[in-house]
TORSEDO-477922 format. One line per 2 residues: their letters; for each residue x, y, z of N, C-alpha, C, O. Coordinates in pm, whole numbers, plus 32768, in hexadecimal, padded with zeros to 4 digits. Example, Ala and Ser with C-alpha at 12.3 -4.5 7.8 and 13.67 -1.06 7.14 Angstrom:
// residues 2
as = 8527 7DC7 830C 84CE 7E3E 830C 8528 7EB6 830C 8590 7EB4 834E; 8505 7F1F 82C4 8557 7F96 82CA 850A 8003 8313 853D 8072 8324
//
This chain:
// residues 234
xx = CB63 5A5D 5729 CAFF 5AAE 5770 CA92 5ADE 5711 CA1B 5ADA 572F; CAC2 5B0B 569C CA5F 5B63 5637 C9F9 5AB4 5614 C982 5AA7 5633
xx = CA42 5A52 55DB C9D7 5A15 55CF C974 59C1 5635 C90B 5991 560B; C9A8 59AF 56E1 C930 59A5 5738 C8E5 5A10 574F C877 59F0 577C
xx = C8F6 5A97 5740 C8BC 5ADB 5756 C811 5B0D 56DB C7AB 5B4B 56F7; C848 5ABF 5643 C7E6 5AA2 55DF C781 5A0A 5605 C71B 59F0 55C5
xx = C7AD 59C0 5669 C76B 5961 5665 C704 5959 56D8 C696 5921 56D9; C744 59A0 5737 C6E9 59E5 5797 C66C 5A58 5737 C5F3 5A49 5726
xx = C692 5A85 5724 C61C 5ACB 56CE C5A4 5A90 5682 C52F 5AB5 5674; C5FD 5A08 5648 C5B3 59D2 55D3 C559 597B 563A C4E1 5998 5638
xx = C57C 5921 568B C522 58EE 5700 C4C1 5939 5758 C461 5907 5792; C4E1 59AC 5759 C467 59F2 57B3 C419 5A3C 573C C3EF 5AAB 575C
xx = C406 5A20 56E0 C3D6 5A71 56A5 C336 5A5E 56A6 C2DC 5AB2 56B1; C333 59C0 5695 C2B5 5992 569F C23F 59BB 573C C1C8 59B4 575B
xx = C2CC 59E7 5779 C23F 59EE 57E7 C218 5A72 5807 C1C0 5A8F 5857; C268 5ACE 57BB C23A 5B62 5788 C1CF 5B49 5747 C163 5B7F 5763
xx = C1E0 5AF4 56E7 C131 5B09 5669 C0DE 5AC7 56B4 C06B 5AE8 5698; C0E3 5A72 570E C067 5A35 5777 C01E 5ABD 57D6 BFA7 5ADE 57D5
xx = C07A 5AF2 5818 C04B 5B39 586F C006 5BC2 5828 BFC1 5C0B 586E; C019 5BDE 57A9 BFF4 5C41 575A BF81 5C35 572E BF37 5C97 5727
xx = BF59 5BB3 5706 BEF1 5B65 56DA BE7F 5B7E 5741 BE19 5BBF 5729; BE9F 5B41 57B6 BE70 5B84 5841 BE25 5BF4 5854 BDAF 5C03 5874
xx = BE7D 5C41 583A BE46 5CCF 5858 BDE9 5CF9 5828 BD8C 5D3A 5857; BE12 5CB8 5776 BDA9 5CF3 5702 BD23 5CB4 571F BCBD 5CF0 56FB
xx = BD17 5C22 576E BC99 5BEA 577D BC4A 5C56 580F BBD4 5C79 5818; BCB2 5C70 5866 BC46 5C92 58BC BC84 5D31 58CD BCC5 5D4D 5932
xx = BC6A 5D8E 586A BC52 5E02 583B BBD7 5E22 5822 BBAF 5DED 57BA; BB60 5E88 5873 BAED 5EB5 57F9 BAD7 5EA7 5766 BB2F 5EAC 5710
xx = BA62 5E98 5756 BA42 5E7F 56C4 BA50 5F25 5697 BA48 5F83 56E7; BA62 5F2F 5621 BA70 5F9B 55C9 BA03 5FE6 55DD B9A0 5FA8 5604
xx = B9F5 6077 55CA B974 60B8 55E0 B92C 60B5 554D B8B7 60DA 5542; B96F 608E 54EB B90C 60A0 5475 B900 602D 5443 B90F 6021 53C9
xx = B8E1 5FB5 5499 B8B6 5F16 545E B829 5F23 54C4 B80F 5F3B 553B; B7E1 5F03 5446 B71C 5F3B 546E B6EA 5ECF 54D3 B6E6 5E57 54B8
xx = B6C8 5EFF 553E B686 5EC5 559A B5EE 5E82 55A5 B57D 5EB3 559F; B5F9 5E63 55A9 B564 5DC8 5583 B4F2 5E2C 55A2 B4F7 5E70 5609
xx = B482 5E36 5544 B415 5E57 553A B3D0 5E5B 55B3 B3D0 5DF2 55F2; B378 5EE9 55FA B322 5EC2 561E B2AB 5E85 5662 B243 5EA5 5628
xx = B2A1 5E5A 569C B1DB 5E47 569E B163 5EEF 564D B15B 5F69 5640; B122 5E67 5630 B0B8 5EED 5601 B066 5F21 568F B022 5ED6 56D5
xx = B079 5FA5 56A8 B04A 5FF8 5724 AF8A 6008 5709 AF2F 6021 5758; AF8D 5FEB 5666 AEE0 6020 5698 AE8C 5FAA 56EA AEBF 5F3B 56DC
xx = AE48 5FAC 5719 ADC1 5F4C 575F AD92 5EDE 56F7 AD60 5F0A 5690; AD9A 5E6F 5702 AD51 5DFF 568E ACCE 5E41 5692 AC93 5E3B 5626
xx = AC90 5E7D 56EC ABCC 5EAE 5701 ABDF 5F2E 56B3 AB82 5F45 5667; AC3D 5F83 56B2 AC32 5FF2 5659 AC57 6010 55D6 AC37 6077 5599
xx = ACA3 5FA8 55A8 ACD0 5F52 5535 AC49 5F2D 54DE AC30 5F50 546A; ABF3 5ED6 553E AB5F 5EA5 552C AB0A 5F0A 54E9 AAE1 5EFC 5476
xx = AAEE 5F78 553A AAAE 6001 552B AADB 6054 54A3 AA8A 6095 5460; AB6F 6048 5482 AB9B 6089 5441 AB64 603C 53B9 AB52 6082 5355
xx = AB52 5FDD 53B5 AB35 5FBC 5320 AABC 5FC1 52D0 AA4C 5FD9 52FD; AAD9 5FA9 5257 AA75 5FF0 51E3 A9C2 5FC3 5206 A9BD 5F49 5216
xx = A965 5FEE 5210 A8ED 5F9C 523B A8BA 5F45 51FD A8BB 5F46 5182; A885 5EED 5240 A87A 5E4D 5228 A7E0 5E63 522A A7A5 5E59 51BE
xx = A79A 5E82 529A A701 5E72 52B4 A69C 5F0D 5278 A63E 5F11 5229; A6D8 5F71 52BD A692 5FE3 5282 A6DC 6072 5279 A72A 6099 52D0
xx = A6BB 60BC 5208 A717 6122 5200 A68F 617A 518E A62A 613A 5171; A6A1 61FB 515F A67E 6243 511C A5D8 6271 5165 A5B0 625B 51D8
xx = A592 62B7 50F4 A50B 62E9 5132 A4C2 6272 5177 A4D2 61FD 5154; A46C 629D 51E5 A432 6226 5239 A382 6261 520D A35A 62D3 5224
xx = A327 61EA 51C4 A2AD 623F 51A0 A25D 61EA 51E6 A26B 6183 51A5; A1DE 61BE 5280 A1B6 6170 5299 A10F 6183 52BA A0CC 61DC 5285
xx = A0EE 6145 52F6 A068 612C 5336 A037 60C2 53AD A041 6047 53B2; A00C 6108 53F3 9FD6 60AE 5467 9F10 607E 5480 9ED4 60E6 549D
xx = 9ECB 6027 547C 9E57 600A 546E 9E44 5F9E 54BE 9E6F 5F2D 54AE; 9DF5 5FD0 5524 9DAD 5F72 557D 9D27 5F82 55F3 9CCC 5FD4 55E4
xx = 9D2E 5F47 563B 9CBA 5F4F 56BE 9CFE 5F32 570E 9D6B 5EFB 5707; 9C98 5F6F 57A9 9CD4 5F65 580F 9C54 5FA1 5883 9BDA 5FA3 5877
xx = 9C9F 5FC5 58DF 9C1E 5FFD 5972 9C5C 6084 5997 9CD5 6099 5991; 9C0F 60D1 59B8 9C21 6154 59EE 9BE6 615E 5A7E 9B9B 6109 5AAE
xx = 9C19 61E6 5AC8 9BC3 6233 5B18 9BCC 62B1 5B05 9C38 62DD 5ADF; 9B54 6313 5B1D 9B51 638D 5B3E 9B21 63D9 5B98 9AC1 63B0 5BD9
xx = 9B53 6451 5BB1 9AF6 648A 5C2D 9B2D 651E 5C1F 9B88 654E 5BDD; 9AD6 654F 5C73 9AC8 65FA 5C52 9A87 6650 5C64 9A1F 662E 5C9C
xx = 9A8F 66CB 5C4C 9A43 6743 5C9C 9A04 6798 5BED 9A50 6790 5B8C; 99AF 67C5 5BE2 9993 682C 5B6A 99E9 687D 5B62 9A02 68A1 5BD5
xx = 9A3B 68C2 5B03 9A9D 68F6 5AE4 9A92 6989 5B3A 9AD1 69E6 5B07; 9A50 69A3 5BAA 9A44 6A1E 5BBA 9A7B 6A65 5C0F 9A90 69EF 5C2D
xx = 9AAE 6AAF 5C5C 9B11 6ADD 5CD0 9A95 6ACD 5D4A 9AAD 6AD6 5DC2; 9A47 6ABE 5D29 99CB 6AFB 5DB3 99AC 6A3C 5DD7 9976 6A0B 5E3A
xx = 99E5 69F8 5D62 9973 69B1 5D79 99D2 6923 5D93 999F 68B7 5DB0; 9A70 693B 5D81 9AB9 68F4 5D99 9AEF 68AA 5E43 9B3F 68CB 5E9B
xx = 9AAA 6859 5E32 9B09 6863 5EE0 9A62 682E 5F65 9A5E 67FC 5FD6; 99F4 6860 5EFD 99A5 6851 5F3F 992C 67CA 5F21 98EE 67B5 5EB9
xx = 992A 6788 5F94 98E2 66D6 5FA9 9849 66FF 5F41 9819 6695 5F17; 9815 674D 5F24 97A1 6746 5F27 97D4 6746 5E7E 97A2 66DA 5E61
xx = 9809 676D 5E14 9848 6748 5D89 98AE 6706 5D70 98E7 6716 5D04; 98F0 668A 5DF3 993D 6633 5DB9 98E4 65C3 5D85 9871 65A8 5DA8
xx = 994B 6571 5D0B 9906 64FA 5CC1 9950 649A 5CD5 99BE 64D0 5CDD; 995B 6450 5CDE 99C8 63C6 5CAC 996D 6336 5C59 98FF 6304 5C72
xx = 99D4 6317 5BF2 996A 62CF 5B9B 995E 621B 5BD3 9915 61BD 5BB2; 99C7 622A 5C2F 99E6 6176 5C74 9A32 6119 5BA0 9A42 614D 5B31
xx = 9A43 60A0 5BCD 9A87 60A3 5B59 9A1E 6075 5AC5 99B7 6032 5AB8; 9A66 60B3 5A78 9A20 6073 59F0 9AA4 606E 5980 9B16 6099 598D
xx = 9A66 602B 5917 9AB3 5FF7 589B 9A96 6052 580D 9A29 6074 57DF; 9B1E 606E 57D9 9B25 608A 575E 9B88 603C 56F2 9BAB 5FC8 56DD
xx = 9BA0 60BD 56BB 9C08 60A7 562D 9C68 611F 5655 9C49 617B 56A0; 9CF6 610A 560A 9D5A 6192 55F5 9D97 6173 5592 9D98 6100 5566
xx = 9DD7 61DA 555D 9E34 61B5 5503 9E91 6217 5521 9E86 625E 5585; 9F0D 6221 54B7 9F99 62B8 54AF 9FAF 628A 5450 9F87 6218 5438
xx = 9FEC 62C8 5404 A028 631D 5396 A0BE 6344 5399 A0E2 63B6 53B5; A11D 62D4 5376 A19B 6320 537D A1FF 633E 5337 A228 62EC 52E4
xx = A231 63A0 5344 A291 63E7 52BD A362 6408 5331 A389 6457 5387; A39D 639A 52E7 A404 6385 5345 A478 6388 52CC A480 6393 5252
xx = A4C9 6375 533C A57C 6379 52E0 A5AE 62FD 532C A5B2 6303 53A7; A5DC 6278 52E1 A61E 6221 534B A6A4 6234 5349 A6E0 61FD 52EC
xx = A6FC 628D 53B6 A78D 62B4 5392 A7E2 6239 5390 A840 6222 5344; A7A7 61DE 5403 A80A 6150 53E4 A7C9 60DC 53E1 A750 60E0 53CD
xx = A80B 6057 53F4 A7AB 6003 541C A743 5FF9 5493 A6CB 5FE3 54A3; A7BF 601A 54E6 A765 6045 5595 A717 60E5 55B6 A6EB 60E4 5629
xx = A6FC 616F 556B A6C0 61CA 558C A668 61EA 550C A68A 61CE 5499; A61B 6211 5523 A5B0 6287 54CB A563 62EA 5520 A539 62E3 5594
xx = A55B 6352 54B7 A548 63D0 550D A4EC 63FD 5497 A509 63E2 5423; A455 645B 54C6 A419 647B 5450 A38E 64D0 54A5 A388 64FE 5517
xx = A33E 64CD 544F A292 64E2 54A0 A238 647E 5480 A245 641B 5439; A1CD 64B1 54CB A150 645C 54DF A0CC 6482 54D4 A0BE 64E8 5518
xx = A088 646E 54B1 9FF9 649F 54B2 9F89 6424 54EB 9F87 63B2 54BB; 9F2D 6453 555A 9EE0 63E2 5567 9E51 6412 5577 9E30 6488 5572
xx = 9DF9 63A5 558A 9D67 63A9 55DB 9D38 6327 55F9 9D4E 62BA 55C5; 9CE8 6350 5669 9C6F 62D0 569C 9BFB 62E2 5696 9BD3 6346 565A
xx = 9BB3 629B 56C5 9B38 6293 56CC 9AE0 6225 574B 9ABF 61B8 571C; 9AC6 6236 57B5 9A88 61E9 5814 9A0E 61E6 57F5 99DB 6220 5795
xx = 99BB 6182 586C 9942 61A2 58C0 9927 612A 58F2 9960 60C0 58D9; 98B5 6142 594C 9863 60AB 5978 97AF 60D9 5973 977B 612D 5929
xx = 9777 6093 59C7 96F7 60BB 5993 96E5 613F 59E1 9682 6162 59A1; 96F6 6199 5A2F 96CE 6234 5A55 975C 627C 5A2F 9750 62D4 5A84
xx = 97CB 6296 59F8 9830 62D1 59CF 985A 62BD 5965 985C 624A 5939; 988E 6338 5915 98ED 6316 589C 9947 6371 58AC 9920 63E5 58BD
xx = 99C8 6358 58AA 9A17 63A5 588A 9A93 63CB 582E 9ABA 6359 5818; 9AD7 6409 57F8 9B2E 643A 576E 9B9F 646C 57C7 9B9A 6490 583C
xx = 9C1F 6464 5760 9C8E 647C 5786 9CEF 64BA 570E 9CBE 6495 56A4; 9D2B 64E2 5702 9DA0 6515 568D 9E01 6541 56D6 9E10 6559 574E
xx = 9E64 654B 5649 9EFE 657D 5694 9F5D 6574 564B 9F5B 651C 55F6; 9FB1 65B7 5652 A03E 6590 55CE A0C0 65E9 5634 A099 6639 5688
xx = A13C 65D4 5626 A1B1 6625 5656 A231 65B7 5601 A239 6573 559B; A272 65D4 565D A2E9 655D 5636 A2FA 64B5 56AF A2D9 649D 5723
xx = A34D 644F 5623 A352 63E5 564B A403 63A2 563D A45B 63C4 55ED; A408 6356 5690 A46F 6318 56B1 A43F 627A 56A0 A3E0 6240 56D4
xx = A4B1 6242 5636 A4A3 619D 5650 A53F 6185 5688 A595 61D2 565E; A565 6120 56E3 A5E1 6103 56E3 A5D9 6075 56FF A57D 6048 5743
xx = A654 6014 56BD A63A 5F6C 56C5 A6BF 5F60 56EA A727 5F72 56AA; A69A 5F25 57AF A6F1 5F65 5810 A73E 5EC1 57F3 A7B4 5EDD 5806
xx = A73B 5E4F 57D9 A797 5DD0 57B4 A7BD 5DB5 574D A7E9 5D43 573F; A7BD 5E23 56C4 A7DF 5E0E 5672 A875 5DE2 569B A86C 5D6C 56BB
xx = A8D8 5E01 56A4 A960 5DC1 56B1 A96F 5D4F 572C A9C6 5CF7 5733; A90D 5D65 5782 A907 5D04 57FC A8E4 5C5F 57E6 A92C 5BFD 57F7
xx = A85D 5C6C 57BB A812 5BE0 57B4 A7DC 5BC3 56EB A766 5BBB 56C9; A858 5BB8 5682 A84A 5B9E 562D A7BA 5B86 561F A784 5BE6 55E9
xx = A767 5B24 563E A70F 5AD6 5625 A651 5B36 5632 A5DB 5B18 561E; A6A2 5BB2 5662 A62F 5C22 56D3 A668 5C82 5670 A64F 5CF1 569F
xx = A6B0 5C93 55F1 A6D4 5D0A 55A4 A642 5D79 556D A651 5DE8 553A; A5D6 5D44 5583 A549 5D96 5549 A4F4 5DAB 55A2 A48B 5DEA 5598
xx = A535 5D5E 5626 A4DE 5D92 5675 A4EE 5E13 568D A562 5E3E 568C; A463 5E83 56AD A4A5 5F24 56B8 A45C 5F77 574B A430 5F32 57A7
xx = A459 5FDB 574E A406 6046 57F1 A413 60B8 5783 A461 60D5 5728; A38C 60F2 57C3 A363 6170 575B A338 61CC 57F0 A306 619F 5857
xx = A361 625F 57D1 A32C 62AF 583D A310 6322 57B6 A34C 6336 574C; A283 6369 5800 A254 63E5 579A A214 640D 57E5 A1C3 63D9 5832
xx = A242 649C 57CE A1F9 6505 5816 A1D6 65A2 57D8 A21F 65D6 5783; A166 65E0 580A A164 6627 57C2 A0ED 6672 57E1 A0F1 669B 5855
xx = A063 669E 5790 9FE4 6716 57BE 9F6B 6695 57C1 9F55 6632 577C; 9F49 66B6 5804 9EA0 6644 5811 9E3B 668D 5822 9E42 6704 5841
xx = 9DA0 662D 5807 9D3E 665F 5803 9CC9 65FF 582E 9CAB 659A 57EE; 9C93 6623 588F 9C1E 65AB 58B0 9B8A 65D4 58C1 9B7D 6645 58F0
xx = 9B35 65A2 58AC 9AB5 65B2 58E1 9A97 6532 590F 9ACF 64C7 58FB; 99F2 6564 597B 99B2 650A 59AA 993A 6534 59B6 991E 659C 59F3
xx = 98F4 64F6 5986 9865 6506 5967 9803 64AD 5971 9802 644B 5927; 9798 64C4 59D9 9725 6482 5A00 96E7 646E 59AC 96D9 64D1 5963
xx = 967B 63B8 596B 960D 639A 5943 959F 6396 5965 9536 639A 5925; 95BC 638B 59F6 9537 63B6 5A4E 9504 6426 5A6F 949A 6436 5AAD
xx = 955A 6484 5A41 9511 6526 5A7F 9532 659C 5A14 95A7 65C2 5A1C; 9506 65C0 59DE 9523 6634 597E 9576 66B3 59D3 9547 66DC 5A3E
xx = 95FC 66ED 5997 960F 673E 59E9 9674 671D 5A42 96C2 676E 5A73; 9673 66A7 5A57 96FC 6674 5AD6 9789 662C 5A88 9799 65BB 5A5B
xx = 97E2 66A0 5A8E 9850 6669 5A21 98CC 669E 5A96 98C1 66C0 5B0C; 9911 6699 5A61 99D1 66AE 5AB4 9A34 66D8 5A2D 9A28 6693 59C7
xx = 9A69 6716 5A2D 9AE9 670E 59C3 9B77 676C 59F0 9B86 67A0 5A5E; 9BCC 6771 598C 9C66 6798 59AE 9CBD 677B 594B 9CBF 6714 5908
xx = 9D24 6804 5941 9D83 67F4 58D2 9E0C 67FB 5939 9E11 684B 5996; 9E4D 67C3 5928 9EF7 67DC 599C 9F4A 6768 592E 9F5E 6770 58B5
xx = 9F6A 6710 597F 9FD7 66C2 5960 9F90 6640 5973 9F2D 6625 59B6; 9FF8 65DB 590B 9FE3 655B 58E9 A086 651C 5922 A0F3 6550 5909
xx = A075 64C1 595D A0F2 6467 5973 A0E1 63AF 594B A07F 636A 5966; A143 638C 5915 A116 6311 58EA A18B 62A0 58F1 A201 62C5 58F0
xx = A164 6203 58F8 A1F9 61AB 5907 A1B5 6151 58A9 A141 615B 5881; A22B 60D9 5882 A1F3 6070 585D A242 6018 5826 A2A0 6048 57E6
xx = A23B 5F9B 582C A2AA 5F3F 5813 A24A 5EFC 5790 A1D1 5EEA 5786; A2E4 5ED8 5714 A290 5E8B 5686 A310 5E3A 5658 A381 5E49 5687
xx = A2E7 5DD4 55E7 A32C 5D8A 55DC A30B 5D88 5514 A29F 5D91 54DA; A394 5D79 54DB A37A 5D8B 5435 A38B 5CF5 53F5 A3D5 5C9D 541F
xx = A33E 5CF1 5393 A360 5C60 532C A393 5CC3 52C5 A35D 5D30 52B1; A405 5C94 527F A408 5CD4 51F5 A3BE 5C68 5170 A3CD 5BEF 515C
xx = A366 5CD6 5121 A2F2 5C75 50E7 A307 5C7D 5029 A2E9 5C29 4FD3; A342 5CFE 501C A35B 5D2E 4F8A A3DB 5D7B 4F62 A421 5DC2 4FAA
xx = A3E7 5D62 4EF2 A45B 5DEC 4EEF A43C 5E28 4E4E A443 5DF0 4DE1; A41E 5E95 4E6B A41B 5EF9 4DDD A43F 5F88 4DE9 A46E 5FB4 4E52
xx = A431 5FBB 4DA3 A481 603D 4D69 A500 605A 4D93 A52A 60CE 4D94; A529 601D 4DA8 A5DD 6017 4E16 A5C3 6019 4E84 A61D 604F 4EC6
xx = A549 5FE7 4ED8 A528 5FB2 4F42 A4FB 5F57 4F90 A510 5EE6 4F64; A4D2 5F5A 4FDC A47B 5ECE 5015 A408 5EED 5089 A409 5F35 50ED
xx = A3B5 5EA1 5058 A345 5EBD 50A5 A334 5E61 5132 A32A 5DEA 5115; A32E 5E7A 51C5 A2FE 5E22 521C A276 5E27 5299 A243 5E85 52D7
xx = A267 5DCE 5297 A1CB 5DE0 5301 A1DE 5D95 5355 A23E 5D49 534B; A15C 5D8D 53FC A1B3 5D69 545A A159 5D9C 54D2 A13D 5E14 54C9
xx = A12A 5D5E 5539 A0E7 5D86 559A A11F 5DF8 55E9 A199 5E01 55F8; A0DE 5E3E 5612 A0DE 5EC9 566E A0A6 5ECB 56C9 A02D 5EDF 56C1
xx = A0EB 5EB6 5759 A081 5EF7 57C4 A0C0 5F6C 5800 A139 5F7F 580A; A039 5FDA 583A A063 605D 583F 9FF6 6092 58AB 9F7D 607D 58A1
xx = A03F 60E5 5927 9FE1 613E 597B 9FEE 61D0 595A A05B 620B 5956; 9F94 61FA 5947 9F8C 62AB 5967 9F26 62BC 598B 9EBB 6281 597C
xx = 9F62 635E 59ED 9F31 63A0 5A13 9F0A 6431 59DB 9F55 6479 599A; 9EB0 6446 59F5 9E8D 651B 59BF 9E4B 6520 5A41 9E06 64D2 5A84
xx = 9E7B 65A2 5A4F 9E4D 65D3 5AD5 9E50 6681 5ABE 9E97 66BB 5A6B; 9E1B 66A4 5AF2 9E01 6739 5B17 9DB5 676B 5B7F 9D7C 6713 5BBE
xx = 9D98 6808 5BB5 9D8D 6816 5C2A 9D01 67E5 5C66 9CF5 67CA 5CDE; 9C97 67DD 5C08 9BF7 67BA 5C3C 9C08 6710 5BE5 9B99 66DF 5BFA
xx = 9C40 66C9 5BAD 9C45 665A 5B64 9CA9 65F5 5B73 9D1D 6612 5B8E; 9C7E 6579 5B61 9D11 6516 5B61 9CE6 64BA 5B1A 9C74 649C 5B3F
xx = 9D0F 6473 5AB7 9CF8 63BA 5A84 9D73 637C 5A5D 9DD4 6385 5A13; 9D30 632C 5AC8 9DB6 6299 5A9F 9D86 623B 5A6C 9D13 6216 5A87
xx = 9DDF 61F6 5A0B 9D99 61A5 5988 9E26 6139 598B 9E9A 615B 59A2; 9DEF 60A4 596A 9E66 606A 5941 9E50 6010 58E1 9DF5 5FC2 58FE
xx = 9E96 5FF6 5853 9E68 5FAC 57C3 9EB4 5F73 57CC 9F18 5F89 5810; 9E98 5EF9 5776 9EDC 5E85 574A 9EB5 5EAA 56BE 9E47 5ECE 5694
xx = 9F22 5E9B 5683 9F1C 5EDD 55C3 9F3C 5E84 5575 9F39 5E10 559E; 9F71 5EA9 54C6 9FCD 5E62 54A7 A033 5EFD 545A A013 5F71 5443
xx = A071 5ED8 5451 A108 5F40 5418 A11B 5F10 5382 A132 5E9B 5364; A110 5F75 532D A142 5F60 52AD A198 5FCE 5287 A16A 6040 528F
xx = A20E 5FBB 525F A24B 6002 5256 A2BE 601E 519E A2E0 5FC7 514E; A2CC 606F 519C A335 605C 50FB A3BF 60AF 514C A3CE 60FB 51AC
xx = A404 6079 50F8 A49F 6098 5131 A4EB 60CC 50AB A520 6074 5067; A4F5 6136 5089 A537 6174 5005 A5D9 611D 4FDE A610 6115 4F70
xx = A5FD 60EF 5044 A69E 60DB 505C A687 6017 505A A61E 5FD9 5068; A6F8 5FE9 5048 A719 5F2C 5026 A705 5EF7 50A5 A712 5E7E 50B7
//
């Protein structure tokens, strides 16, 4: 008896370590064997944004210079005299020059933020008229991450205090003017042309509408320029 009862043992033994085997395969994995990495959660486009600048970065120092067509029209700056047909002017259109002046920060490749300073100058043969203005400016280069190939293309909005006159050649005495506000847009496009002092210089057509307007005055003007610009930053 004692030794069938060892041989029975010794025969089943094997199918104890099978079924054990078993278990151990379809048991949970251990809680401290490291579970596979991951995905990276940030945005590939904000990834993009996030990196070091490629096109423009540091002080933004530029200039705008060109021609273009205006209109004006208007009342003499006076409370009595505003409003009334017998001292409105309007000049119908004529041609000048403008330029601005700009003093900017480019924070990334796609924004700069800074000021502006400008003036014009119209007329045709019975009108001439002048313009100035400075406040703040906005560039933003809305495909930089979108359309690789469109990375310099940019939109500029500035706004800020204006100043216009209008003044008759035909009549001594018959003028219009106004100080209020200047609003302005304009789409430009950069070549990069140099690089010095730890920067680079680029230039680049500009077209641009503004307006100055105030309560007896208004001129709308629109230039075709060129943009030169220095970029403190690589």
């Amino acid at each position: 008896m004692r030794r069938a009862a060892w041989i029975v043992a010794f025969v089943g033994m094997p199918g104890c370590v099978g079924a054990l085997g078993t278990l151990a395969l379809a048991s949970p994995a251990r809680a401290d064997v490291a579970a596979p990495p991951h995905a990276d959660p940030v945005d590939p486009e904000q990834r993009a944004m996030d990196r070091p600048a490629e096109r423009r970065s540091g002080i933004e120092l530029g200039l705008t210079l060109g021609g273009g067509v205006a209109g004006s029209a208007g009342y003499p700056n006076s409370a009595t005299k505003i409003g009334d047909p017998d001292y409105y002017s309007a000049s119908g259109l004529m041609t000048g020059s403008a330029f601005n002046v700009l003093v900017m920060g480019a924070i990334s490749d796609y924004l700069s933020f800074g000021f502006w300073f400008g003036s014009s100058h119209y007329q045709n043969t019975d009108w001439t008229s002048s313009g100035a203005g400075g406040g703040l400016r906005l560039e933003v280069f809305p495909l930089y991450t979108l359309v690789p190939g469109l990375k310099d293309l940019g939109v500029a909005g500035q706004f800020g205090i204006g100043t216009t006159t209008l003044d008759a050649k035909f009549k001594a005495n018959v003028s219009s003017d106004g100080t209020e506000s200047f609003v302005g847009a304009g789409v430009f496009y950069e070549w990069r042309v140099a690089k010095f002092l730890g920067g680079h210089a680029v230039l680049g057509p500009n077209l641009e509408y503004d307006v100055i307007f105030a309560r007896s005055i208004e001129q709308n003007g629109a230039t075709l320029s060129l943009r030169a610009v220095f970029y403190g930053g690589p």
